[in-house]
N, C-alpha and C positions, 0 to 999 in steps of 0.2 A: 445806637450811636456807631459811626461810621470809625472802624478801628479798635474797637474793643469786641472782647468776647466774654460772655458772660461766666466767671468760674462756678458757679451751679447756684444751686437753691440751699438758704438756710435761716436758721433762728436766728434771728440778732440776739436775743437776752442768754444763748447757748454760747454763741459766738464770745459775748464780753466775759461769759466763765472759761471760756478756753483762753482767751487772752492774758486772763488773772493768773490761772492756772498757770502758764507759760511764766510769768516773773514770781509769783506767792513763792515764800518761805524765804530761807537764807543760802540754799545750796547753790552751784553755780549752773549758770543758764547761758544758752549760746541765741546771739543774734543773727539770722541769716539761716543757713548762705545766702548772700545777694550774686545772680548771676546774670540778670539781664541788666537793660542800659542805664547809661549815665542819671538821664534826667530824672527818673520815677526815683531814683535812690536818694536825689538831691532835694527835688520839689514834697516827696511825698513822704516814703521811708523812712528816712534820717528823720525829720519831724514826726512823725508816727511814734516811732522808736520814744522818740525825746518825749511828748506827753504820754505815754504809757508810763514810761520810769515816770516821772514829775505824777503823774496819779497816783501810783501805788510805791513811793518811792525807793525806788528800786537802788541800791548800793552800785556805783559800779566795778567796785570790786569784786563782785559778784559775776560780771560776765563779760562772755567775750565774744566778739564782732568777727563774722567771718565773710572775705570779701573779696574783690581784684583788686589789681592795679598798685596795692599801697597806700590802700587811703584810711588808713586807721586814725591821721587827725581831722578827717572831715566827723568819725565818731567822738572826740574828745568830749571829756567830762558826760559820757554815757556810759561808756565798758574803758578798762581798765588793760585788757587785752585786747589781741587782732591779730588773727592768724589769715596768713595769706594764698588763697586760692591756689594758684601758680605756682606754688614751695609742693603744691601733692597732689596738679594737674598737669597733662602738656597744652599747648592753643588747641590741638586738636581733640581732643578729650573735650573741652570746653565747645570748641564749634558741633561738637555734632553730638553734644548734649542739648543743645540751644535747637538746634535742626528738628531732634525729635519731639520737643515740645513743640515749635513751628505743626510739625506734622499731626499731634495727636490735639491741637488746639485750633484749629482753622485761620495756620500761619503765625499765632502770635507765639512770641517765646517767654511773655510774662509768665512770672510762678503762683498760676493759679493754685495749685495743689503741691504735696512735698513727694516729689517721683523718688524711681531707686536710686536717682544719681546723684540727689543731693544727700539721701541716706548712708551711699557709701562713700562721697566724700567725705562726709562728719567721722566716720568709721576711719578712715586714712588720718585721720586730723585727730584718733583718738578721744571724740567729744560723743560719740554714738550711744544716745541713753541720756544726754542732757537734757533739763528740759528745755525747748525749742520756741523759740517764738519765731516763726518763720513768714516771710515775703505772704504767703498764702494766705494768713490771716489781715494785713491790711488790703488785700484787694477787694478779700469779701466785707472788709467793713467800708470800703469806699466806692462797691459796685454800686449800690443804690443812689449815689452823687452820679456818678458819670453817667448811669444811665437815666438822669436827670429826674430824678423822685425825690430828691434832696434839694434844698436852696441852699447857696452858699454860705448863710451860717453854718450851716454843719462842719463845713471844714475849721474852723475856728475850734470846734470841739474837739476836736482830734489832729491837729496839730500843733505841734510848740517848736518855731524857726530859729536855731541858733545861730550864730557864728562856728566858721570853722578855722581852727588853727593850721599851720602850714609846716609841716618837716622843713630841716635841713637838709640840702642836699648838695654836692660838690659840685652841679653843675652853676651854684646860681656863683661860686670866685670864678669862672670862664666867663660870664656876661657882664656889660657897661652897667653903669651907676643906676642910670637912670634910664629909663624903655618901655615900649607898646609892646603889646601883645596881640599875635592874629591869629586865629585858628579859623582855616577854610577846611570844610568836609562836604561831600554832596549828599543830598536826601532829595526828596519829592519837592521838596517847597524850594529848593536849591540847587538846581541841576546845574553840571558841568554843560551848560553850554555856551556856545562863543559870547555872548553877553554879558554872560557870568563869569568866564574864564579873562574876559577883557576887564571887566569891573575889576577886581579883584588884584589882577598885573598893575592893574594903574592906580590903585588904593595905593596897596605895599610900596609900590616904588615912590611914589610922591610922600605916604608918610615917613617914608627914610628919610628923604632928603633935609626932612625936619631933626626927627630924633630917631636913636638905634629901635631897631624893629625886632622881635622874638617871635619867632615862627615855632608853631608848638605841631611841626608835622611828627607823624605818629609810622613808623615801618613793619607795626606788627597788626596782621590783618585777624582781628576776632568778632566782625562784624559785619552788614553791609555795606557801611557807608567807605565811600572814596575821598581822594582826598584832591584838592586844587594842589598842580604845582605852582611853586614859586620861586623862583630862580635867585639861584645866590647873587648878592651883592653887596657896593660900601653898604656897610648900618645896618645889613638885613641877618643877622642870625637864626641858623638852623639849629635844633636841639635833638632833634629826632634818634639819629647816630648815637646817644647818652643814653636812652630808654631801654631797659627791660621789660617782661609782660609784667612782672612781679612788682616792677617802680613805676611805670607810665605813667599813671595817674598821681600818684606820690608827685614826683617828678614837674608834671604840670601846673599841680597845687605849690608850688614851691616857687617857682616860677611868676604864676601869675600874683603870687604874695608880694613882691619889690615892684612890680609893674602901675605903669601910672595910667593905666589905661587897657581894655578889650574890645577887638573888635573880631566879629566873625562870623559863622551861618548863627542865623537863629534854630535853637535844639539844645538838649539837655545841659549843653557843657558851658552853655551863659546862665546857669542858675550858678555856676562854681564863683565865678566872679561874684557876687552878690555876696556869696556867704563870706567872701573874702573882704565887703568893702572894697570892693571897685565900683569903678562905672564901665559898665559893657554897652558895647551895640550890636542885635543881632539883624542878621540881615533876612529876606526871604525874599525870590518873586513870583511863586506860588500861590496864596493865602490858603488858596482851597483847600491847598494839602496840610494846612495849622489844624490843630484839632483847640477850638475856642473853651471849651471846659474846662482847660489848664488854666486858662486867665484867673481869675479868682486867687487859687491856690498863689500864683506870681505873684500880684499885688498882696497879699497876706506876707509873700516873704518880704518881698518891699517894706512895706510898713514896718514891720521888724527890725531890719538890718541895715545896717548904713548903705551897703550897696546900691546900685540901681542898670536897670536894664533898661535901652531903649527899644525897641524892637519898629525897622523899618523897610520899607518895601524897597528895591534894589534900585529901582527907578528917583526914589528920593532921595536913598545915598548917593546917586551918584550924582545932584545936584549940588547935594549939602558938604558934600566929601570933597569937590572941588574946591568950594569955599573955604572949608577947615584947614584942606591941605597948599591952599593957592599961595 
């Protein structure tokens, strides 16, 4: 499959004694670190996490969530704690840990395996010697799906799709009662170009003219993706300026919690709405570069969660976006 790599060969029935292994007894256990992107932590992860406890019912008092951005209530009612990446990295420490998995993985920076850097960050965090249940083990138990040996019941076995709850944050007494939310980023299915950069100008400004808009641009670069500008105006609020690496995502999740609505690229960060109960739309005019094996996984959280995701080619929102916003 086009975008995965395969993190090696192994026993499945060895595999579900390390996984046990990993939560069995009463002592405390650490989840993570989680270091690469949004979507896999959202769609796969976090559910992974969640029927493993719900099988071997795991206390969350017991453990604690280690992770970016802030997002220790997208964990709620699984670990009890969340220590934050950022509090005992710098960005750069972070990016060119990410670089050298790229390198020693043929470009991907999923955590196939548990390298030294996750080891000595647990080590900095004081957790080194916990037992671990780390990222590495749900890949290998979900490489046989992706690389399509599995049908999609399988995912039904091995995930349980929550809700997630939303922090408090002081940014959400600075915004209106009531508001949309956008987030533009560019990736392969969504490139910054004049089509896209025009779409997107004329979304935003027409859906002001209705109600205040929330721009959830991001000023801290730990990734590849860019980001669409959008020019200040009446109704149009920028949040960006508020964010730390430590709260970014915190921050976002908090945001899109009061919000009556998401629109923006299609990619990880339209599964957040969802678990929020929103209704998101994601956009792309790509397809080729969608990887279709995440579908299943999507509609399993759908069915689940109040939320929902539209997912639409750029040429149709810009029919349909007309209409909405005319």
């Amino acid at each position: 499959m086009s975008g995965y790599v395969t993190p090696g060969l192994w026993d499945e029935a060895e595999l579900a004694r390390e996984i046990e292994a990993a939560v069995a007894g009463d002592g405390p256990g650490v989840v993570g670190p989680w270091l690469s992107e949004v979507g896999f932590e959202l769609l796969y992860w976090i559910p992974f996490v969640a029927a493993i406890c719900q099988r071997h019912a795991v206390d969350p008092a017991r453990l604690t969530v280690v992770s970016r951005g802030g997002v220790a209530s997208w964990y709620a009612g699984l670990a009890d704690q969340y220590v934050e990446i950022f509090d005992h990295c710098t960005a750069d420490d972070f990016r060119l840990a990410g670089e050298g998995r790229q390198q020693r993985q043929a470009g991907s920076q999923k955590q196939f395996h548990v390298d030294d850097f996750d080891l000595a960050l647990l080590d900095r965090m004081g957790l080194g010697g916990v037992r671990l249940l780390h990222p590495s083990l749900m890949y290998r138990a979900f490489h046989p799906y992706f690389a399509g040996h599995r049908p999609q019941a399988f995912l039904r076995e091995h995930l349980k799709f929550t809700s997630a709850t939303a922090p408090d944050h002081p940014i959400l007494a600075e915004l209106p009662a009531s508001y949309a939310v956008v987030k533009f980023y560019t990736r392969p299915s969504f490139p910054a170009d004049a089509a896209n950069r025009a779409l997107v100008e004329g979304y935003v400004r027409r859906l002001a003219e209705q109600q205040p808009v929330v721009v959830l641009d991001h000023p801290h670069a730990v990734d590849d993706h860019g980001h669409f500008s959008i020019a200040p105006g009446p109704n149009v609020h920028h949040v960006g300026k508020a964010m730390t690496l430590a709260d970014n995502l915190g921050l976002q999740t908090a945001v899109l919690s009061r919000a009556s609505m998401f629109t923006g690229t299609y990619g990880g960060f339209c599964y957040l709405p969802m678990r929020l109960a929103k209704p998101a739309i994601g956009l792309m005019s790509q397809s080729d570069q969608v990887l279709g094996v995440h579908g299943a996984a999507l509609f399993g959280m759908s069915e689940a969660l109040d939320g929902s995701l539209t997912l639409l080619q750029a040429d149709a929102f810009r029919h349909f976006s007309n209409l909405w916003t005319a």
